[in-house]
Biotite code that builds the C-alpha atoms (Angstrom):
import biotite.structure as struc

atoms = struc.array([
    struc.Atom([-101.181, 112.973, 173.298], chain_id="A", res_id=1, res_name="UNK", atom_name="CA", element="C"),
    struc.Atom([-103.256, 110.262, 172.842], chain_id="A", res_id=2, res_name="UNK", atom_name="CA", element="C"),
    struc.Atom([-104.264, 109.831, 176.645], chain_id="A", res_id=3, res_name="UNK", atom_name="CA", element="C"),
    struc.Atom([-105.330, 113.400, 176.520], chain_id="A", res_id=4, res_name="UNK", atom_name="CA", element="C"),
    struc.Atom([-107.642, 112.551, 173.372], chain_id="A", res_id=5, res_name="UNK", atom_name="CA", element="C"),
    struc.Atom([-109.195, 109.110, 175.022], chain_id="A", res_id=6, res_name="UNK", atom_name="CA", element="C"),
    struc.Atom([-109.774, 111.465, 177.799], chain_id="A", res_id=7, res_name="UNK", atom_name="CA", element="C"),
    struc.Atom([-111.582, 114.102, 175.247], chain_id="A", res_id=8, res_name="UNK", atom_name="CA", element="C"),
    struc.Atom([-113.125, 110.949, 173.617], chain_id="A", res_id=9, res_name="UNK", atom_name="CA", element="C"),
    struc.Atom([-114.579, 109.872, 176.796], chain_id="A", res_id=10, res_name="UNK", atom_name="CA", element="C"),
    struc.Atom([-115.562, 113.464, 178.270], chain_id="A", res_id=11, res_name="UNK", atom_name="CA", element="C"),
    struc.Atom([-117.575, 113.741, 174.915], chain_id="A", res_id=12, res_name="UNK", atom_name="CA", element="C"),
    struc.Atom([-119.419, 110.536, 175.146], chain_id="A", res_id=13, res_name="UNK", atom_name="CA", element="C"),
    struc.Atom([-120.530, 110.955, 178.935], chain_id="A", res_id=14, res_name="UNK", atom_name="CA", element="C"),
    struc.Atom([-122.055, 114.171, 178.113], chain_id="A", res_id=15, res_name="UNK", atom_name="CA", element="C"),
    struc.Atom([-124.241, 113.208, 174.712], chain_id="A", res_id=16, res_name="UNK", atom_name="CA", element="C"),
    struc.Atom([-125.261, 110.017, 177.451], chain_id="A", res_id=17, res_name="UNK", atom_name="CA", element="C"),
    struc.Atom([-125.961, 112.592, 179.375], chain_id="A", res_id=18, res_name="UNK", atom_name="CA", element="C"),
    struc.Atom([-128.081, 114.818, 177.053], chain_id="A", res_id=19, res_name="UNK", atom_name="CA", element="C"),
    struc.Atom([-130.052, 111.745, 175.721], chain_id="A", res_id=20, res_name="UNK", atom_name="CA", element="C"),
    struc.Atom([-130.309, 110.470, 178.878], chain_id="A", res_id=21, res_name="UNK", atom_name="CA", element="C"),
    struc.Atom([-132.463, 113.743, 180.173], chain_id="A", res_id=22, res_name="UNK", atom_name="CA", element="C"),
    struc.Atom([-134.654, 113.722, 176.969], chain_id="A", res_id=23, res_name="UNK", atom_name="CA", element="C"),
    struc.Atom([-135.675, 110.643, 176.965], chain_id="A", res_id=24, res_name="UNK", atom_name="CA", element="C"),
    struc.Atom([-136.660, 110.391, 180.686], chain_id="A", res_id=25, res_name="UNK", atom_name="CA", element="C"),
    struc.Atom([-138.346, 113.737, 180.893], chain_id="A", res_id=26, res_name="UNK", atom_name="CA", element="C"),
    struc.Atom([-141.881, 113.406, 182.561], chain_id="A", res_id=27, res_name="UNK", atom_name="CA", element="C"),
    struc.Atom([-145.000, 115.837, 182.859], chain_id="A", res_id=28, res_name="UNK", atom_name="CA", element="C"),
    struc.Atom([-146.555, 117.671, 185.843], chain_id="A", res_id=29, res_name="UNK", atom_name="CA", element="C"),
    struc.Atom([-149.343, 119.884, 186.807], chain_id="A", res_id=30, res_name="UNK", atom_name="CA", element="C"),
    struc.Atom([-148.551, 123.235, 188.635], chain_id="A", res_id=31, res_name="UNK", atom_name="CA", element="C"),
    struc.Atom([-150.203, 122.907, 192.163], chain_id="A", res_id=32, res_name="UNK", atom_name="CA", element="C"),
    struc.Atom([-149.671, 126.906, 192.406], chain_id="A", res_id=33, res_name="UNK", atom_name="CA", element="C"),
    struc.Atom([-148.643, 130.127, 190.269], chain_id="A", res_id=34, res_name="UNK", atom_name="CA", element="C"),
    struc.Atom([-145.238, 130.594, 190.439], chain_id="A", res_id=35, res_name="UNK", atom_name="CA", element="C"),
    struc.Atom([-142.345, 132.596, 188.983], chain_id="A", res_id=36, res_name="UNK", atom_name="CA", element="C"),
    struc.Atom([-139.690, 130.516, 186.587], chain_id="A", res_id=37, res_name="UNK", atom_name="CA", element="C"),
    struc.Atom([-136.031, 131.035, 187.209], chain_id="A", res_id=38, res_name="UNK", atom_name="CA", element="C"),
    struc.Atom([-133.213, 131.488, 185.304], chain_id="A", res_id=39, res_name="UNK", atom_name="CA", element="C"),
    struc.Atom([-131.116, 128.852, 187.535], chain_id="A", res_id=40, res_name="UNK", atom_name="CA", element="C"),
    struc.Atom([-132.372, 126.768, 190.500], chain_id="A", res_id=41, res_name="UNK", atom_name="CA", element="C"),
    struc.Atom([-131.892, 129.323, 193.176], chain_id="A", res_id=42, res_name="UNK", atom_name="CA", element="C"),
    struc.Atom([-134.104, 132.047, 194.514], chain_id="A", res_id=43, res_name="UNK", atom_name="CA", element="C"),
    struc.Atom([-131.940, 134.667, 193.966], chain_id="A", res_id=44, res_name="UNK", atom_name="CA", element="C"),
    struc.Atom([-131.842, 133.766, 190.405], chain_id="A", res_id=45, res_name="UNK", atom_name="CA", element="C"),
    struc.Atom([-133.453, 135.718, 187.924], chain_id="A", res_id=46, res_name="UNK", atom_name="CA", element="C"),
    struc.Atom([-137.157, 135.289, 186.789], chain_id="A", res_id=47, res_name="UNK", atom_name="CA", element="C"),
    struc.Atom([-137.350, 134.177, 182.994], chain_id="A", res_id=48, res_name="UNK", atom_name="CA", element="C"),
    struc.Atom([-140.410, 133.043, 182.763], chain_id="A", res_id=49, res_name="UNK", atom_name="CA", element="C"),
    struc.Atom([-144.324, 132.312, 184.623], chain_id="A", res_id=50, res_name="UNK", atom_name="CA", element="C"),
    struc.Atom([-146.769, 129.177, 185.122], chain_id="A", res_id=51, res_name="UNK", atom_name="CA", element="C"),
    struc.Atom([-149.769, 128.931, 186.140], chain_id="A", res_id=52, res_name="UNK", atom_name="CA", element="C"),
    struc.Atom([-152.107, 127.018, 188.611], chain_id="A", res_id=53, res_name="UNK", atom_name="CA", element="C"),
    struc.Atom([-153.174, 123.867, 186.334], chain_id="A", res_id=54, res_name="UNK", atom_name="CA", element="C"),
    struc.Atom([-151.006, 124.266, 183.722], chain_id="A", res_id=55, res_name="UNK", atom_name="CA", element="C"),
    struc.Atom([-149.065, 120.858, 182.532], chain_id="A", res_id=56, res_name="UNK", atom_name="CA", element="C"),
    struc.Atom([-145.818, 121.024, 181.627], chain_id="A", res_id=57, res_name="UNK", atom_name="CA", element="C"),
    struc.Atom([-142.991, 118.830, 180.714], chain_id="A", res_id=58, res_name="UNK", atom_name="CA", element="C"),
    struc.Atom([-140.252, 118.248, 183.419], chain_id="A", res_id=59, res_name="UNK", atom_name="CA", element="C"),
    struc.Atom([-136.479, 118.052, 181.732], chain_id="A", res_id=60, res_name="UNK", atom_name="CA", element="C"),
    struc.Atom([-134.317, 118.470, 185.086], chain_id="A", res_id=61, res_name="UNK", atom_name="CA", element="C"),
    struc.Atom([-133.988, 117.912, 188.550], chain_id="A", res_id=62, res_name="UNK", atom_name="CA", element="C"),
    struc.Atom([-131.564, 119.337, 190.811], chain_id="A", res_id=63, res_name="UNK", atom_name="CA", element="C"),
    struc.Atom([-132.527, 118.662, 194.629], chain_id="A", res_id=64, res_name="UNK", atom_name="CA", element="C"),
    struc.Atom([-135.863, 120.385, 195.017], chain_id="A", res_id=65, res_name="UNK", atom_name="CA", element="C"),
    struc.Atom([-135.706, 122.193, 191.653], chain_id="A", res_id=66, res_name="UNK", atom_name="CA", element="C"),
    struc.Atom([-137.160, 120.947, 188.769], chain_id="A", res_id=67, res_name="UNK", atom_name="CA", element="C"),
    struc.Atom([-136.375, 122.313, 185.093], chain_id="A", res_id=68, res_name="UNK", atom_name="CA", element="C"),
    struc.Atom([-139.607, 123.097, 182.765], chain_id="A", res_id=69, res_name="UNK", atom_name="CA", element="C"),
    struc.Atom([-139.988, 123.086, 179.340], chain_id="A", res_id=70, res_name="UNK", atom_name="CA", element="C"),
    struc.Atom([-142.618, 125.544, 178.533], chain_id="A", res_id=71, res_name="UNK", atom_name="CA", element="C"),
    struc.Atom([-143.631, 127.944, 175.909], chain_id="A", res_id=72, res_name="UNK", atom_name="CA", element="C"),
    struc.Atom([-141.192, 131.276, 176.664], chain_id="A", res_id=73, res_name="UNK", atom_name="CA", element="C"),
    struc.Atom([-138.340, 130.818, 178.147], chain_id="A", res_id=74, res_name="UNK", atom_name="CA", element="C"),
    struc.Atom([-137.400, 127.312, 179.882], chain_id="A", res_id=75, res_name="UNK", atom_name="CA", element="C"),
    struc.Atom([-136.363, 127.245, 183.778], chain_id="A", res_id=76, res_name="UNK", atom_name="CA", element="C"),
    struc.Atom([-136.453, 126.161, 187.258], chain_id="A", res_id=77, res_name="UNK", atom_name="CA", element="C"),
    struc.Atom([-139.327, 126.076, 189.637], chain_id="A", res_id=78, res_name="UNK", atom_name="CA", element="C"),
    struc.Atom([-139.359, 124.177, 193.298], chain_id="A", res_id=79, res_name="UNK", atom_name="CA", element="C"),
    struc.Atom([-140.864, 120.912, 193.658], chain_id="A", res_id=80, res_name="UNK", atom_name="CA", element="C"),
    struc.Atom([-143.742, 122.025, 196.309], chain_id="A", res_id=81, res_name="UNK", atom_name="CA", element="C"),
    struc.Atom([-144.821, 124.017, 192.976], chain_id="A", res_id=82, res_name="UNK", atom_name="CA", element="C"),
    struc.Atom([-145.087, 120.714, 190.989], chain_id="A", res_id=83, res_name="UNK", atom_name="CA", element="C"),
    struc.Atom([-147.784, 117.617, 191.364], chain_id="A", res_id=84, res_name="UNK", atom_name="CA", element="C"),
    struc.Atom([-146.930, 114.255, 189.509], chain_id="A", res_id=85, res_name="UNK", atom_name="CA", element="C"),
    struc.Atom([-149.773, 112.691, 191.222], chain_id="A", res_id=86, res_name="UNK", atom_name="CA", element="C"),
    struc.Atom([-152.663, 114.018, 189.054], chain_id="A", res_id=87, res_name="UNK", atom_name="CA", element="C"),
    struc.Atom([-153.369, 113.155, 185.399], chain_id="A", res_id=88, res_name="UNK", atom_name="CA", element="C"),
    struc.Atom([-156.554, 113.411, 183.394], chain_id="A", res_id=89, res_name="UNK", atom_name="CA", element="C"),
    struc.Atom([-154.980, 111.494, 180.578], chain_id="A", res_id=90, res_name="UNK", atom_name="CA", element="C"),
    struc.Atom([-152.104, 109.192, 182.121], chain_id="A", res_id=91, res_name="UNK", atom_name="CA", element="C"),
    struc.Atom([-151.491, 106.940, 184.620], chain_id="A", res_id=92, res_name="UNK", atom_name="CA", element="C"),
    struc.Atom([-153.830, 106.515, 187.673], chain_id="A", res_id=93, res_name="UNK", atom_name="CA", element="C"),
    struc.Atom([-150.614, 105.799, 189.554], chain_id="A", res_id=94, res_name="UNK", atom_name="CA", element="C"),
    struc.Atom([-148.044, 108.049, 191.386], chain_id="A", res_id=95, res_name="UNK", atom_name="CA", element="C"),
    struc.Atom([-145.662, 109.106, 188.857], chain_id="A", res_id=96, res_name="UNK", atom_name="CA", element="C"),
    struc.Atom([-142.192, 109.815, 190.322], chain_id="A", res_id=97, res_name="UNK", atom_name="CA", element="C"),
    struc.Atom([-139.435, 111.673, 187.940], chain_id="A", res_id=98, res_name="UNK", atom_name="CA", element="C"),
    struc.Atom([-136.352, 109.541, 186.934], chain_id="A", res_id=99, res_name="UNK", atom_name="CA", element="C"),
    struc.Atom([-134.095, 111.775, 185.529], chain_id="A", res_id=100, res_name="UNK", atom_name="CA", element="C"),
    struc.Atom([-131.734, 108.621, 184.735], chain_id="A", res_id=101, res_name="UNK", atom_name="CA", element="C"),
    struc.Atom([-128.080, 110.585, 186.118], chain_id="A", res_id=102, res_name="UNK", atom_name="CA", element="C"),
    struc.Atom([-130.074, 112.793, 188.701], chain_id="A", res_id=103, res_name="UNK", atom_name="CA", element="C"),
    struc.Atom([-128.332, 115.785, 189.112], chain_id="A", res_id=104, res_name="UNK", atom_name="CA", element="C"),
    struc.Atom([-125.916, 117.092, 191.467], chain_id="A", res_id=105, res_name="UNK", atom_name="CA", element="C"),
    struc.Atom([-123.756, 119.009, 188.329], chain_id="A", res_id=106, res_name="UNK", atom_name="CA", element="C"),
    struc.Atom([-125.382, 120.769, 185.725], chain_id="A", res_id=107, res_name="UNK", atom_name="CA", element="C"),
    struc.Atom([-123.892, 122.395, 182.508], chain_id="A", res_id=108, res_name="UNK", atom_name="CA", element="C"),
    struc.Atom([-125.968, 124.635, 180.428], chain_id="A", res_id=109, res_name="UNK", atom_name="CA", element="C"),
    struc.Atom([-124.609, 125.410, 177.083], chain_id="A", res_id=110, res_name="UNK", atom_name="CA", element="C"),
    struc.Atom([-126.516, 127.445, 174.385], chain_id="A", res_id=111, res_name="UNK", atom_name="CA", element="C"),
    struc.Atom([-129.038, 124.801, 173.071], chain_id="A", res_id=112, res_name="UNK", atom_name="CA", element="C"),
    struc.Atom([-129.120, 122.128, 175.836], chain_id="A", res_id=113, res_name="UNK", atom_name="CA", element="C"),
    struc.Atom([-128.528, 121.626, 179.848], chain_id="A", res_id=114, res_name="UNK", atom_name="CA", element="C"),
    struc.Atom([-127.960, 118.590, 181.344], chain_id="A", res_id=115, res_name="UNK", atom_name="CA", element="C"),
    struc.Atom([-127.013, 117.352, 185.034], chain_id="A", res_id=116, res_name="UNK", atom_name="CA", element="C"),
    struc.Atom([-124.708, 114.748, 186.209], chain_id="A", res_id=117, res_name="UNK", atom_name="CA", element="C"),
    struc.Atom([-124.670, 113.030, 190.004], chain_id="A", res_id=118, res_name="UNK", atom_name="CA", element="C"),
    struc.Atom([-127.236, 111.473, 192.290], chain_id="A", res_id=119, res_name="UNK", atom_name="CA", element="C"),
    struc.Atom([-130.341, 111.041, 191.734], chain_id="A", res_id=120, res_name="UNK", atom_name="CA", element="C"),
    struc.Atom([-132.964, 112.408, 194.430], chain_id="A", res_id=121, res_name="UNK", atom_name="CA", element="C"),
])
């Protein structure tokens, strides 16, 4: 019993690290392209959502070439040839490159959050 509830203990802390981990590292990007937003980071998955050429938005997630958006609408997935972290007209004059502080080769989405777990590309 109480090896199964260290275990629970432990499970719970690695995934609220986890979950502040990927809000506090999130990073912006400008859309190189228009491009459809998926539900997952596949692209057979659904389209939730649009952006824009020139839009900014805020990055949340990696997952190999996938990157999750925060946007207005529904959040989701778009591929990183989409994405450019080079350019900013009011940030650094320096390559930005994402750290997404676990990377991400497991995600979990649950109703208010998502967050990935694994190595970081």
């Amino acid at each position: 019993m109480i090896t199964h509830t260290l275990k629970l203990t432990a499970l719970a802390t690695a995934l609220v690290l986890a979950t502040a981990g990927a809000s506090m590292a999130a990073t912006w990007a400008y859309v190189d392209q228009d491009a459809n937003v998926r539900k997952f980071h596949q692209n057979g998955s659904p389209v939730v959502n649009g952006v824009d050429e020139g839009d900014k938005v805020k990055v949340v997630g990696q997952w190999n070439n996938w990157y999750k958006l925060q946007i207005p609408g529904p959040d989701g997935w778009v591929k990183a040839s989409v994405l450019d972290f080079d350019y900013y007209d009011d940030g650094p004059d320096y390559p930005v490159n994402p750290g997404f502080g676990f990377g991400s080769n497991f995600c979990v989405e649950g109703n208010s959050a998502q967050f990935c777990l694994g190595a970081n590309y």
